[in-house]
C-alpha positions in Angstrom: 92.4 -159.3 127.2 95.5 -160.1 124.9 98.1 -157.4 125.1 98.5 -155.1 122.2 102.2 -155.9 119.9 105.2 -154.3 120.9 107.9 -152.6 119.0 111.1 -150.8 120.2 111.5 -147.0 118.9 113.8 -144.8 119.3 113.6 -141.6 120.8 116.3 -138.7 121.4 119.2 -141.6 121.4 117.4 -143.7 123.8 115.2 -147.1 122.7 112.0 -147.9 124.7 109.2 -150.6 124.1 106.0 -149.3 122.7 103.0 -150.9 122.1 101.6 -150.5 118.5 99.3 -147.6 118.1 100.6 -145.4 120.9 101.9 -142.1 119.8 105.2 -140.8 119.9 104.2 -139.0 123.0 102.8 -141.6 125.1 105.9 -143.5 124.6 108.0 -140.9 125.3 106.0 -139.8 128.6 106.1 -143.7 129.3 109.7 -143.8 129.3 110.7 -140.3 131.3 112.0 -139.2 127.3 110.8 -135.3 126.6 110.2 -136.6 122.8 110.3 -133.7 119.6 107.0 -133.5 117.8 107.1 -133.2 114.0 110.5 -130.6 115.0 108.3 -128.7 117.3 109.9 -127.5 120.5 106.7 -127.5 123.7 106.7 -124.2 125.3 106.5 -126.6 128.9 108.0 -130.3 129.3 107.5 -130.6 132.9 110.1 -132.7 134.5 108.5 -136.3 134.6 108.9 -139.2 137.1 110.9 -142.7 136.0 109.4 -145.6 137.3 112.8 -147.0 138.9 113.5 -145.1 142.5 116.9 -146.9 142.9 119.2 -143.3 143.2 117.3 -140.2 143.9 117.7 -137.2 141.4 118.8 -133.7 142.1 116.5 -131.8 144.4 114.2 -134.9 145.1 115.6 -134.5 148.8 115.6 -138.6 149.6 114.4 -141.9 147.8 110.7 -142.4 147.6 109.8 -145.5 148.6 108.1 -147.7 145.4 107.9 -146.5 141.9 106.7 -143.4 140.8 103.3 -143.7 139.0 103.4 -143.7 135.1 103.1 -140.7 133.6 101.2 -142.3 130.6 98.7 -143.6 132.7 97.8 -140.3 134.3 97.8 -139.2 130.6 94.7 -141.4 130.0 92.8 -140.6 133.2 91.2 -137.8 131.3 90.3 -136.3 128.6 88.5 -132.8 127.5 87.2 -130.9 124.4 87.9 -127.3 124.5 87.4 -124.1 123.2 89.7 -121.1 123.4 87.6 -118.3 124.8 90.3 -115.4 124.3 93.9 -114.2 123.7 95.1 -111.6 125.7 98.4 -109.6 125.5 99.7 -109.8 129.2 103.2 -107.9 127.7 104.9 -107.3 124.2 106.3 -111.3 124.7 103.8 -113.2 126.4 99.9 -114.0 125.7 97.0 -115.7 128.3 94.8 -117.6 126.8 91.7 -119.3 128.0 90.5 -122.4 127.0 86.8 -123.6 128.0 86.5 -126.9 128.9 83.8 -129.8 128.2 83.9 -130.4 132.2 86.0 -129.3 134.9 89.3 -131.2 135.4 91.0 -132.6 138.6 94.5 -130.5 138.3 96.3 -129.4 140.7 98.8 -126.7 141.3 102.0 -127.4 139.2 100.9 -130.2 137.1 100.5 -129.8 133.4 97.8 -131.3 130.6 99.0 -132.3 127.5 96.8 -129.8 125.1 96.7 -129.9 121.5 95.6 -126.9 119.4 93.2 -127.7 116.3 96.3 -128.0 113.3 99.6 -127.6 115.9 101.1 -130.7 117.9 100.4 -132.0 121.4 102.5 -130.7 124.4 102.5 -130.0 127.7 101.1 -126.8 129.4 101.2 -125.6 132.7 97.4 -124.7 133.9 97.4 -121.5 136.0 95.2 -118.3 137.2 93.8 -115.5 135.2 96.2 -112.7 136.8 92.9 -111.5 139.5 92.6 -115.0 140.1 88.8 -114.9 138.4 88.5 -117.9 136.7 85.9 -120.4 136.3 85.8 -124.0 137.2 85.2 -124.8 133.9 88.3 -122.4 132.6 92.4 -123.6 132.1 94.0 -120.5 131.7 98.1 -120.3 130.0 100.4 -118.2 129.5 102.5 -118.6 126.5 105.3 -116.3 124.9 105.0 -115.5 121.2 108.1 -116.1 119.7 106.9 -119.9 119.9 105.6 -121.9 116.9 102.5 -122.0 118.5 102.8 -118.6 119.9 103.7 -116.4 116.8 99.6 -118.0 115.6 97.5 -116.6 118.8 95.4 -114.0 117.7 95.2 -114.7 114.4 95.4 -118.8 113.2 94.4 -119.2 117.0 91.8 -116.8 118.4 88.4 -117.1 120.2 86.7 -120.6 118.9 89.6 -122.4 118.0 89.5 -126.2 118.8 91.7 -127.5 121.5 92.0 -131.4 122.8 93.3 -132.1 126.4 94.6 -134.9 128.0 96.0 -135.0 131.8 96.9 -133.8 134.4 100.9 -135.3 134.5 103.8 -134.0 136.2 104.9 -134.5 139.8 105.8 -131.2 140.7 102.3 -130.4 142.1 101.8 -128.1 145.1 100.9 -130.1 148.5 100.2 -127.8 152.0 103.1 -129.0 154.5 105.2 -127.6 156.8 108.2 -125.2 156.1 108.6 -122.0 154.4 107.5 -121.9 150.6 110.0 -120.8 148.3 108.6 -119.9 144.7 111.3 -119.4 142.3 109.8 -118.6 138.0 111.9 -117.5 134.8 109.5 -115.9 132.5 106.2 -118.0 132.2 107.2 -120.1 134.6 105.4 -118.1 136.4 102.0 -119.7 135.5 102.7 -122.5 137.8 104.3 -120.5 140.2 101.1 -118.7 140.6 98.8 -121.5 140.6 100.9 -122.5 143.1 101.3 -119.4 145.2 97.8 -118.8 145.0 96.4 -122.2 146.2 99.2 -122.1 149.6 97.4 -118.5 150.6 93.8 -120.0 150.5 94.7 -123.0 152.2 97.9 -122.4 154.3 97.4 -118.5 154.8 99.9 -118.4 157.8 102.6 -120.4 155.9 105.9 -118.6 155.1 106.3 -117.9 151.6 109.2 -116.2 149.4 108.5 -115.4 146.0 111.5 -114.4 143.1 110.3 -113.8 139.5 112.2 -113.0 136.7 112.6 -112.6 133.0 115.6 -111.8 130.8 113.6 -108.4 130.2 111.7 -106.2 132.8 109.3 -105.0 130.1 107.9 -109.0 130.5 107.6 -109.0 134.1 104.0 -109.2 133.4 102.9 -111.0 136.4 102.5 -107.3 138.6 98.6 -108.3 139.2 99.0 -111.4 140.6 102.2 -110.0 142.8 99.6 -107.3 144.4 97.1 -109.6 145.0 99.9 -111.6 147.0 101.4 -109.1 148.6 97.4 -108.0 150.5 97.4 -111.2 151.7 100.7 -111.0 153.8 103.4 -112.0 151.3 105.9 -109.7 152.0 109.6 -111.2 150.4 108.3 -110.5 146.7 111.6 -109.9 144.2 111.7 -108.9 140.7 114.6 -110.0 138.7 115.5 -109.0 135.1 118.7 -109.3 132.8 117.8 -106.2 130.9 115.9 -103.0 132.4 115.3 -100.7 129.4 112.9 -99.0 131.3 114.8 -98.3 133.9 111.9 -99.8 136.3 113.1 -98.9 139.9 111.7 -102.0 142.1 113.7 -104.6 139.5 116.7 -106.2 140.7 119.5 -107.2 138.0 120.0 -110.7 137.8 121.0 -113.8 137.8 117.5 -115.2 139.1 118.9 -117.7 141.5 121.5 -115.0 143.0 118.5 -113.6 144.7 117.1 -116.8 146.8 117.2 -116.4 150.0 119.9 -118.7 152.4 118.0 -122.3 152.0 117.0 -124.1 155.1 116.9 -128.1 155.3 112.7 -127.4 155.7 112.1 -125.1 152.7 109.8 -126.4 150.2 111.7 -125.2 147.0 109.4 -124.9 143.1 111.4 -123.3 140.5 109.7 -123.2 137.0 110.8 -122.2 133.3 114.0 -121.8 131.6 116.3 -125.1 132.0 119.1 -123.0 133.2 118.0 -121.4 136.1 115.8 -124.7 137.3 119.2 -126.3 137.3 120.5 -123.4 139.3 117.5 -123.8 142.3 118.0 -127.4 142.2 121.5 -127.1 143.2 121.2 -124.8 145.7 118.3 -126.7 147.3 120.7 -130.0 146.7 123.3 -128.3 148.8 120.8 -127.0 151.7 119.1 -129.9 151.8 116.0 -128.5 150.9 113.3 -130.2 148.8 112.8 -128.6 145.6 109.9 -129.7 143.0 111.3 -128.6 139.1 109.7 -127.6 136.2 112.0 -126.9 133.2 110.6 -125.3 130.4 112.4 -126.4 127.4 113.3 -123.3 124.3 112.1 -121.9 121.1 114.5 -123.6 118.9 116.0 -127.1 118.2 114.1 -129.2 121.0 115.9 -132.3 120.3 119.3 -131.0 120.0 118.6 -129.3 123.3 118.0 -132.5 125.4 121.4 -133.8 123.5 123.8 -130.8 124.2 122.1 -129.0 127.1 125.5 -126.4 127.2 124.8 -125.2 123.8 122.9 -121.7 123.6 119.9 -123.3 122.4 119.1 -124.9 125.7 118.3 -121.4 127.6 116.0 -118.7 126.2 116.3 -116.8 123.2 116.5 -113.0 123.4 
């Protein structure tokens, strides 16, 4: 078969090769570039592999041996229809929504789809559990804050029926049973993965160590209390709320930062921090300096994507109040 032309584009200061009629997307996911959409900023870029294994990266641990598999190419393994089946306030700043799928998909635990809404761009999205953990094979179930693009439409321009493309799963930063303690680390919904996640390790590994920190700038969006009980019956004891702000005066909240409360690293700790850039990078160094192995998934912000990835100091690369 005669390969397809190829062009160079640029995307966020960097120029890859793309072949002509790949999105902006794909050729962004191809070349490890979290690309802006039309100005949109995706409520979860999961941090993707490159394809040259030459220096490992903060909290990979060591060098794996080959290249990484492409990200595009997991892209295009499947595809789904979907529906959304409901919106559901989960706190004043975050929304679940379930989306009903064609046919079940082969995702696991951390790894993202890249989901389109009927009339609002492509990005990628973290899969979890409905908060009891009841959902159906056929379900993907997200949490997403409001004071997104995407977000600010649920429950009016997006409700019960809307359309919804899939494509996936991508992201290496999937949960796999081992050995050593399990150390769960999420900054507002970065605690979807986190859960899929946490949930998975009790069914499968139920005697495994685990330590779980979750935290939001406010404690009125610690919204994941459910899924925290549920853990804590099945032996998961070190459970620690973290939040910036405690209007509420909440007496089982701890003031933060998030990664002041992880617990001394050991060299065999399994490390997965999720959601706001800052305190990812945060876990990763500490995990760098223990030696610990630490799986990341940075959730980019509300505001100027692009300018984000370019001046990751500025206050737009952390979350918005």
């Amino acid at each position: 078969m005669a390969s397809r032309p190829r062009c160079s584009l640029v995307l966020n200061g960097k120029t890859v090769r793309v072949a002509t009629g790949d999105t902006p997307l794909e050729a962004a996911l191809t070349a490890g570039v979290a690309a802006g959409h039309d100005g949109i900023v995706q409520d979860a870029i999961p941090r993707l592999p490159k394809t040259s294994r030459t220096r490992p990266r903060l909290g990979d641990g060591a060098t794996r041996q080959g290249p990484a598999p492409s990200p595009l190419a997991a892209l295009r393994a499947a595809k789904r229809a979907g529906t959304v089946l409901s919106v559901t306030p989960l706190s004043d700043a975050v929304r679940e929504v379930v989306v009903t799928v064609s046919r079940p998909l082969d995702i696991q635990p951390g790894q993202a789809m890249e989901v389109a809404f009927s009339g609002f761009p492509a990005r990628p999205l973290c899969p979890t559990q409905r908060l009891d953990g009841a959902t159906e094979l056929n379900e993907l179930v997200f949490h997403l804050r409001r004071d997104t693009h995407l977000g600010s439409a649920l429950g009016e321009a997006v409700g019960p029926g809307h359309a919804v493309r899939l494509r996936g799963p991508v992201g290496p930063a999937s949960y796999r049973p081992g050995t050593g303690r399990l150390v769960l680390v999420s900054a507002e919904t970065g605690f979807a993965p986190i859960w899929a996640i946490a949930r998975a390790a009790r069914h499968l590994e139920p005697e495994r160590e685990m330590v779980l920190i979750a935290g939001a700038r406010d404690a009125a969006d610690l919204y994941m209390r459910p899924a925290l009980a549920w853990l804590r019956g099945t032996g998961v004891t070190r459970i620690t709320l973290v939040a910036a702000v405690n209007r509420i005066g909440v007496p089982d909240v701890r003031p933060g930062p998030i990664a002041a409360h992880l617990p001394p690293l050991l060299t065999s700790d399994c490390v997965h921090a999720a959601g706001a850039p800052d305190v990812v990078r945060a876990v990763e160094r500490l995990a760098a300096e223990a030696g610990a192995s630490c799986a990341a998934i940075p959730f980019l912000p509300q505001l100027s994507r692009a300018r984000s990835l370019v001046t990751p100091g500025e206050p737009d690369a952390t979350h918005r109040r």
